[in-house]
Each structure stands twice: as structure tokens, then as C-alpha cells.
C-alpha positions in Angstrom: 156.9 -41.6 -74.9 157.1 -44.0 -77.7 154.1 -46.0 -79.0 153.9 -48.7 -82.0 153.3 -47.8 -85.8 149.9 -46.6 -86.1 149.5 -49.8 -88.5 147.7 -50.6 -90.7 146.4 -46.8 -91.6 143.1 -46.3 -93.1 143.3 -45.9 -97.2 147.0 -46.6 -97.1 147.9 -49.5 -99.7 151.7 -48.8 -99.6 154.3 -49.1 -96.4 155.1 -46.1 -94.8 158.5 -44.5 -95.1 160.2 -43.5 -92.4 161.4 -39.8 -92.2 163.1 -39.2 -88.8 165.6 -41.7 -86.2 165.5 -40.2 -83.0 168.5 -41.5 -80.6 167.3 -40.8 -77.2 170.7 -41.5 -75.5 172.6 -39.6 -77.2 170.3 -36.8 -78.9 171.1 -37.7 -82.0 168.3 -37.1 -84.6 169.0 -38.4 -88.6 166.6 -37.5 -91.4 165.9 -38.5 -94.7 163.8 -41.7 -96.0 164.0 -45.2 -94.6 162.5 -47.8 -95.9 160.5 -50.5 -92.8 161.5 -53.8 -93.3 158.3 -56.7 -93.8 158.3 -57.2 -90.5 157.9 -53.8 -89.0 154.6 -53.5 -90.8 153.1 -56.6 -89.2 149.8 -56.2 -87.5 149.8 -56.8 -83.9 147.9 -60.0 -84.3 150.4 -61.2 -86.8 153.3 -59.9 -84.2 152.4 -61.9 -81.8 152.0 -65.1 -83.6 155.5 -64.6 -84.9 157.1 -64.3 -81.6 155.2 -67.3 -80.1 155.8 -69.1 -83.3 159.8 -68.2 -82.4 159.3 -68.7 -78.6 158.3 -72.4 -79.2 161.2 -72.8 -82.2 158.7 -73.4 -84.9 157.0 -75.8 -83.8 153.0 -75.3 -85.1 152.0 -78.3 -82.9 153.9 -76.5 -79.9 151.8 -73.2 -81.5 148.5 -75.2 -81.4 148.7 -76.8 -77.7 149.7 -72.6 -76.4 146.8 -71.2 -77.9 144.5 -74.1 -77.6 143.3 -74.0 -81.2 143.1 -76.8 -83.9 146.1 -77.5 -86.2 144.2 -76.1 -89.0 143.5 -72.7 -87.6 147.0 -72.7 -86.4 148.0 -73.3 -90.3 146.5 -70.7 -91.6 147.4 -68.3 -89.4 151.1 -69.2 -90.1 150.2 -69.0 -94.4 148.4 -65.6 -93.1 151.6 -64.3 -91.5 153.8 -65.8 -94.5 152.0 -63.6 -96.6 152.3 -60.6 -95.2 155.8 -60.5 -95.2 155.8 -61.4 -99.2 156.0 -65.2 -98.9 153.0 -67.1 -100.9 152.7 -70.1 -98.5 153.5 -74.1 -100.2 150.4 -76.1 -100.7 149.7 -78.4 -97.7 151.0 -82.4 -98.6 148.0 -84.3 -98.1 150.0 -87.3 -97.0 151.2 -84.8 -94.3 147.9 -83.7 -93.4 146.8 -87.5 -92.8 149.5 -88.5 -90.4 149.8 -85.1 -88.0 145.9 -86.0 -87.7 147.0 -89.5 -87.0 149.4 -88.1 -84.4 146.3 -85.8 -83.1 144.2 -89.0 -82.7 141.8 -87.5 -85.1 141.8 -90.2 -87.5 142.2 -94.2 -86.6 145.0 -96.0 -88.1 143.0 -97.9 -90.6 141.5 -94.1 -91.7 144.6 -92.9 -92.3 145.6 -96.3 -94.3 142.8 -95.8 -96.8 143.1 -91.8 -97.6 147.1 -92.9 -97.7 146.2 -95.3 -100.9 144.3 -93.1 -102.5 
């Protein structure tokens, strides 16, 4: 019976290394030390927002409507998941950040108008 990586594991900074392959089909059992890749080590929260963020092609919007919560929380949960697979996330454009709350309806056109000037 197999079950997921006991990850993270208490007092553990590093990733874990991998000591034993087991190849149920065929019996086949290798040893040595194998290195996880950065996304083997993912927690299961950060899992799971990866494969929805792939199910919906990227799309955060698509990301945001599926789990019913704001662009912003959706954001940082992607910069969150960025970063634990060694990416440092880009700083937010604010220009950016003024229309997609345009397109949200959050701000009016003329709002979005003035914090575009400044």
C-alpha cells in the first residue's frame, strides 16, 4: 500500500533523499540516493493548487471563479506555490492590478482612469 511523502517532516529544513525504487510490476527494487525534484516536496495544499492551476491552463481568473475566492488571495497563493519550488515571484504591475479590477467590476471606469495617471 503506498501513501504520499510524509511532507513536510517536523525539524527537517532540507529535502529528503530518496534511498529505495520499488517496481511493483516487475519486482525490481534499485538503491542508492535520489534526489526529489521541487515538486515532489510540495505540500498538499500547494499540490492541489498546482493541478487546478494546470487543469484550468493557467488561467488565475479561471483559478479564482473555481475556488470562489478574490483575485488577490488567489495571487498569493500562486507567489506562495512559486516559491516553494525556488522561483521568487515578479512584483505585481500596478497598471495590471487596476484593469483586472476593472474587468472584476471592482473599480468604475473613471477610478481606474485616475490611479492609471498617477
Amino acid at each position: 500500500m503506498s501513501r504520499p511523502l510524509p511532507l513536510p517532516f517536523p525539524d527537517e529544513t532540507e529535502a529528503p533523499l530518496v534511498t529505495e525504487l520499488r517496481f511493483p510490476t516487475s519486482g525490481v527494487t534499485v538503491r542508492g540516493a535520489f534526489e526529489l525534484n521541487e515538486f515532489a516536496t510540495l505540500s498538499p495544499e500547494n499540490l492541489e493548487f498546482l493541478r487546478l492551476y494546470i487543469r484550468v491552463r493557467g488561467n488565475l481568473k479561471e483559478v479564482e471563479r473555481v475556488l470562489g475566492l478574490s483575485y488577490p488571495t488567489v495571487r498569493a497563493r500562486f507567489d506562495t506555490l512559486l516559491r516553494a519550488i525556488g522561483y521568487e515571484p515578479e512584483p505585481a504591475d500596478p497598471q495590471n492590478e487596476v484593469i483586472e479590477r476593472l474587468e472584476r467590476g471592482e473599480i468604475t471606469p473613471d477610478e481606474a482612469a485616475r490611479k492609471l495617471r498617477r
